[in-house]
N, C-alpha and C positions, 0 to 999 in steps of 0.2 A: 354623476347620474348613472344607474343600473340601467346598460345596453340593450336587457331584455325586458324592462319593459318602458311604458312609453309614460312621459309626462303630460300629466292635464293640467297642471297649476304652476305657475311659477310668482311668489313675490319677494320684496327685497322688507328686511324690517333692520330698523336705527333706531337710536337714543337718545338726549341728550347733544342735540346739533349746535344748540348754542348763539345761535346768528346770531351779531350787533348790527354791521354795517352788510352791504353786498358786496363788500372789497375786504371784509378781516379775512378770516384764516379759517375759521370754523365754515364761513358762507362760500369758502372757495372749494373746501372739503364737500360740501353737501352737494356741490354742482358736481365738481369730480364724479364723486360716488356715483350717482345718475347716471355719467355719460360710461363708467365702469359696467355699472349694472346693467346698459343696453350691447354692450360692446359683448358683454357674457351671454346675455340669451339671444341675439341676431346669430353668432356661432353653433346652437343647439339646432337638435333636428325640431325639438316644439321651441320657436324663437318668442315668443308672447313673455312679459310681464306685464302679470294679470293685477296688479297690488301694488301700494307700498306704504308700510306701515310707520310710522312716526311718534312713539311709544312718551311723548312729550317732553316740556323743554326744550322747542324750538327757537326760543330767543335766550339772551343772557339773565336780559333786567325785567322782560315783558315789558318794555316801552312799543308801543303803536310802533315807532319807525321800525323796530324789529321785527315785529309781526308782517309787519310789509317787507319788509327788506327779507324773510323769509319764503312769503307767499309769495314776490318776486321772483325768485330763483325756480322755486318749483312751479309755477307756470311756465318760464320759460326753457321749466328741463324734461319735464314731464311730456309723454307722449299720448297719442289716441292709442285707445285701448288697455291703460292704466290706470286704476282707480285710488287716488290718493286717499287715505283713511289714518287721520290723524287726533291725536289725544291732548288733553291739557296736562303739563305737566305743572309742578310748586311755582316754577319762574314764570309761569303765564300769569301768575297770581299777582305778583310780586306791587303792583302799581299801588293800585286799589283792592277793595275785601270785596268777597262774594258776586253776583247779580250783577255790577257792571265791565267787570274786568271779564266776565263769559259772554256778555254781549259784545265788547269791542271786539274779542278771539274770535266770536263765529261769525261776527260780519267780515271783520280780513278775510279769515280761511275760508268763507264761505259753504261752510258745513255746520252738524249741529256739534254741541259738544258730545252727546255720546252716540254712538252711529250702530247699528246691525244691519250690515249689507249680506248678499247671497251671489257669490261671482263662481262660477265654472261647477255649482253646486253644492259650497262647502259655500257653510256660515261664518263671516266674519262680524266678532262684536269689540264695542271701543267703548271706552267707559273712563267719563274725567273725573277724578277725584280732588277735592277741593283741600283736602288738607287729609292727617293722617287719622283724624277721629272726627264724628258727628257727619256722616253721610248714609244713613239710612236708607233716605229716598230713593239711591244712585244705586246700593245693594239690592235694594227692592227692585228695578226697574233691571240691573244686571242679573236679578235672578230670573224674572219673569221673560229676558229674552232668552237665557240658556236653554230655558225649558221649554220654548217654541223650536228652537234649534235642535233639540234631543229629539222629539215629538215628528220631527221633518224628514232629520240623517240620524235615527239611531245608530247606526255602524260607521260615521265618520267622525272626523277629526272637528272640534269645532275650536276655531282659531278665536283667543282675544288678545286686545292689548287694553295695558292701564300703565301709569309712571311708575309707582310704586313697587316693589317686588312682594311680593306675596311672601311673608313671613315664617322663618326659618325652611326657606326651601334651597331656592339659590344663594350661590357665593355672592357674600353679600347683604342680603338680606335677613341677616341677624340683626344687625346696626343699622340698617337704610329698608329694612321690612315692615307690612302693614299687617298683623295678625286680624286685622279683619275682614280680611277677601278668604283666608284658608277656609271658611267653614262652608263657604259656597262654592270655595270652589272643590273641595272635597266630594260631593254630592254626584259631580262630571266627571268620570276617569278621563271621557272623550276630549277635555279638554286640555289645550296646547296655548299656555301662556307668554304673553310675552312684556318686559318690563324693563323700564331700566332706572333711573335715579341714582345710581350707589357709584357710577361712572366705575367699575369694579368688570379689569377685560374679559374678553369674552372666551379666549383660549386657557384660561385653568378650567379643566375638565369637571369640576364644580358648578360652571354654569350654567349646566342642564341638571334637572334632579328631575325623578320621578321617584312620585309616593302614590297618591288616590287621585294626581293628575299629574299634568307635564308639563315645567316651568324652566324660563330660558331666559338671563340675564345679557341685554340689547349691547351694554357696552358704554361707547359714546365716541365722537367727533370732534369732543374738544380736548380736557384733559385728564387723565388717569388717577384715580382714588383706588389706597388700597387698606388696607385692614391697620390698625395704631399697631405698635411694637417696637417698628422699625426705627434707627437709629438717624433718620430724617424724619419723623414722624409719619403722615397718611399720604401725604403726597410724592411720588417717586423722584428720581433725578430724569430728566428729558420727559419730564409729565405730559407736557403737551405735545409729545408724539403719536397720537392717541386717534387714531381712522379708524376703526371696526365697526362693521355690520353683518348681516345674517342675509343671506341669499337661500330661498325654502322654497323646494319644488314637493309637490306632490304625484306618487306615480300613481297609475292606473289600479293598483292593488289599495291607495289608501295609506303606502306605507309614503311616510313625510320626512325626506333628506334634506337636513341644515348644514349648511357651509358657511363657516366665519371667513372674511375677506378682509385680509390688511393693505387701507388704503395706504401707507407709505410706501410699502413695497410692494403696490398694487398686483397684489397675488393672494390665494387661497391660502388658511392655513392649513399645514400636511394631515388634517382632520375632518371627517364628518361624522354627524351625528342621523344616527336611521333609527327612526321611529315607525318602527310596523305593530298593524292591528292599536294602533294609539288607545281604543278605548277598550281594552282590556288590560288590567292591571297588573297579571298574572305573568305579560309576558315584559314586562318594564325591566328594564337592564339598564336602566340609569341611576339607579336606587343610591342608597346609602349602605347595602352592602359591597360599593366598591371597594371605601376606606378598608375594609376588613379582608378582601381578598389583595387589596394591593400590596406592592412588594416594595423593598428599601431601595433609597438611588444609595448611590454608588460616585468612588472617586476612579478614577485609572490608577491605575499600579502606582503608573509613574508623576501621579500628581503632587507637585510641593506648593509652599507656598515662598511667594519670593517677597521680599523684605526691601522696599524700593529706597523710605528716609526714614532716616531717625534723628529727633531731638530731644528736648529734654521732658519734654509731656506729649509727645506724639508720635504718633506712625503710619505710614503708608502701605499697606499689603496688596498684597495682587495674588489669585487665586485662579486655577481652572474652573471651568464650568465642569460639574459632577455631571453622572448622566441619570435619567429615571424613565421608565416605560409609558410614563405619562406624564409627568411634567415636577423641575424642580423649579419651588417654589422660591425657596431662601435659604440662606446661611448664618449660623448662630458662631462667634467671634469670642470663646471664653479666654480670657488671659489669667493665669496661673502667676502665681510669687509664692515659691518656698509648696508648691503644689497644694493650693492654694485657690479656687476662684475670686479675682479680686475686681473682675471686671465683665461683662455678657453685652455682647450687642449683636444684633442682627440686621441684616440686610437683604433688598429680596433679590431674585437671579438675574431680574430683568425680562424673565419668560413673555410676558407680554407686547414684546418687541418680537416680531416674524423674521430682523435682522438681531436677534440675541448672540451680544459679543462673547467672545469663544474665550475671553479675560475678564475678571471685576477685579478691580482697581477699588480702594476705599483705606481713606484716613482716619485711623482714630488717635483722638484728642484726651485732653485730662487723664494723661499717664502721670506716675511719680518719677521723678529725676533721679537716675543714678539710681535705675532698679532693673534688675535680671528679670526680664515675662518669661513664661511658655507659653505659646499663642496654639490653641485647639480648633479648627473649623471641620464644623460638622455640618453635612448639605440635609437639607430637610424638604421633604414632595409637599404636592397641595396638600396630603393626607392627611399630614404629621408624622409621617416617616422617618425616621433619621437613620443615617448612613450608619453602617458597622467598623468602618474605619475614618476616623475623622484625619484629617491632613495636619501636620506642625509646623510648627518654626520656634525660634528661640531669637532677640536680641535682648540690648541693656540700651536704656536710655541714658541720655548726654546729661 
C-alpha cells in the first residue's frame, strides 16, 4: 500500500475453492485464507475488509453437503462488517440442469444468484452464468446494472465477478474463455473484472490484461491447470500446491492495488499490480504491448546441465533455473542425433510456486539405445521469449 495515501476499500477475491467435506484440504485452505486475510488488514492503518468475493466453484461435485460444508466454513470465518458476494460457477451446476440446482445454491448461500451491491461507494456486480452459450437474460440484466453503476460513479472503478474468463483476455482464457461477456464488457473501460475457471495461477504476469477494460484471472484453492504442450500434459507435478488469491485495496485517489497471496508459503508474491485512473483506457499499462517491449531470460554464464541417469531409452537432467525480469515460464528439451532434432519436449519452470526450486530435475523417456544425443535447453518467458544462449550436454544411451 502507497503511505501517502490512504485506503478506503479493502476486499479479498478467490476461485475455484473446491469444498467437498469441512475436513478435505481445499475447505481447510478456504478457512486459512480468511483467518490470513484478517491477520493482513487488522495490521493496516484502515484495518476493514469491506468484501469478499468468491468468483464460483465453491464446491467440487455441487452436491448440497458441499454447499453447506462451504457455507459452513464461511459463517464461521467471516466477520461483521464483511460482505460475502459470491457467484455460481460450472460445479454449482453439476447435480441437476438449470432452475433447481439455482434454487438449492441460493437457499444455502442465502443470497440471490446475481447480486449488485454499493459498499464504501464503489459498485460491486456478480453475475452467474449457467453454461458457456444461451444466457441472454443474465447479459441483459448484467448490462442493465453496468449502466446504472456508470450513470452513479462515472469516474470510478466498477468491480465484477463471473466464473468464466472473459475471452481472449487473460492467461488462460483462450481455452477456458467466454467470448460472450467481451462485447459488454468492452462498452465500461471503468470496468475491473474478476474470474476464474481455467485454475491457470495467478503470478504469470499475463493474468491481468487491459484492452477497453480490466481483467484479472482469480486462480484457485485447489489444483493448478496450465496450458497443453507440456511433456506431463495440462496438469503440473505437485498440482495440488495450489493456494492463491487476490487481496484489492482501493486508495483515496481511485487508483486500485492487487496483491496475489501464496497460501503455502503464506506470503505475498514480490508483485503488485496498480491500476490508476481504471476508467481511462489511455492510461492502461497492462496491455498487450508488454509481449513486445519485453526482453529475453537468460541463463548464468556458468549454467550447465547435469546428466544424473542413463539407460538404455532414458534420461534424467537437472537444469538451473534461468532468470527473466518478469517471469520464466518453461523450458524446450531438443535432442539432437548426427545434429539432427530427433526429439522436443518441454516443461514448465514451476513459477507458480512462491517456493520455486532453484533445480528442475526431469526424465525423459522413449530414447533409442546405443545412440550419442546432443541435449539443447532453451528457457522460454510467459511472452514466448527465448533465451539467446541455450545450455548443453551430450550423453549415449546404454
Amino acid at each position: 500500500m502507497n503511505a501517502e495515501k490512504k485506503t478506503v476499500l479493502r476486499f479479498a477475491v478467490m476461485s475455484d475453492v473446491h469444498t467437498g467435506e469441512t475436513t478435505d484440504e481445499e475447505a481447510l485452505r478456504f478457512e486459512r485464507a480468511m483467518n490470513r486475510i484478517y491477520d493482513y488488514a487488522e495490521k493496516q492503518e484502515y484495518p476493514a475488509l469491506d468484501a469478499l468475493l468468491v468468483a464460483g466453484d465453491q464446491t467440487k461435485r455441487g452436491h448440497e453437503s458441499e454447499m453447506a460444508a462451504f457455507k459452513e466454513i464461511l459463517d464461521k470465518s467471516i466477520r461483521e462488517g464483511t460482505r460475502p458476494l459470491l457467484v455460481m460457477g460450472n460445479h454449482e451446476y453439476f447435480d441437476e440442469a438449470g432452475k433447481h440446482v439455482s434454487d438449492r445454491w441460493v437457499r444455502i448461500m442465502e443470497q440471490s444468484m446475481n447480486t449488485h451491491e454499493v459498499i464504501n461507494g464503489y459498485h460491486f456486480i456478480g453475475v452467474s452464468l449457467t453454461s458457456y452459450v444461451g444466457y441472454d437474460d443474465q447479459l441483459e440484466w448484467l448490462e442493465n446494472e453496468l449502466e446504472k453503476a456508470k450513470a452513479d460513479t462515472p469516474d470510478k472503478p466498477i468491480f465484477v465477478q463471473q466464473h468464466y474468463h472473459v475471452g481472449d483476455t487473460v492467461y488462460g482464457s483462450d481455452l477456458w474463455g467466454d467470448a460472450c461477456l467481451k462485447p459488454v464488457f468492452d462498452k465500461y473501460p471503468q470496468v475491473i473484472d474478476f474470474s476464474g475457471h481455467s485454475h491457470y495461477p495467478v503470478n504469470d504476469p499475463r493474468s491481468i490484461w487491459q484492452g477497453t477494460f480490466t481483467a484479472l484471472g482469480c486462480g484457485t484453492l485447489s489444483y493448478f491447470e496450465l496450458e497443453p504442450g507440456m511433456i506431463y500434459g495440462t496438469i503440473p507435478p505437485r498440482a495440488t500446491d495450489a493456494f492463491q488469491f487476490y487481496i484489492v485495496e482501493v486508495e483515496e485517489d481511485d487508483t486500485v492495488v492487487v496483491r496475489a497471496y501464496d497460501g503455502i508459503t503464506e506470503q505475498f508474491f514480490p508483485f503488485e499490480y496498480r491500476i490508476e485512473a481504471p476508467f481511462v483506457p489511455e492510461n492502461f499499462k497492462y496491455t498487450d504491448k508488454r509481449a513486445e517491449k519485453a526482453g529475453k531470460p537468460s541463463f548464468d554464464e556458468s549454467a550447465t546441465v547435469t546428466v544424473k541417469k542413463v539407460t538404455d531409452s532414458s534420461v534424467t537432467l537437472i537444469i538451473p533455473q534461468a532468470s527473466d525480469k518478469d517471469c520464466i515460464h518453461s523450458y524446450r528439451f531438443d535432442f539432437y542425433v548426427d545434429e539432427k532434432i530427433v526429439k522436443s519436449e518441454s516443461v514448465w519452470s514451476e513459477f507458480y510456486f512462491m517456493n520455486m526450486p532453484e533445480k528442475l530435475t526431469q526424465e525423459f523417456e522413449e530414447l533409442m539405445s546405443q545412440t550419442h544425443y546432443e541435449v539443447k535447453v532453451t528457457a522460454i518467458n510467459s511472452w514466448g521469449k527465448e533465451c539467446d544462449r541455450p545450455i548443453k550436454t551430450e550423453f549415449t544411451t546404454k
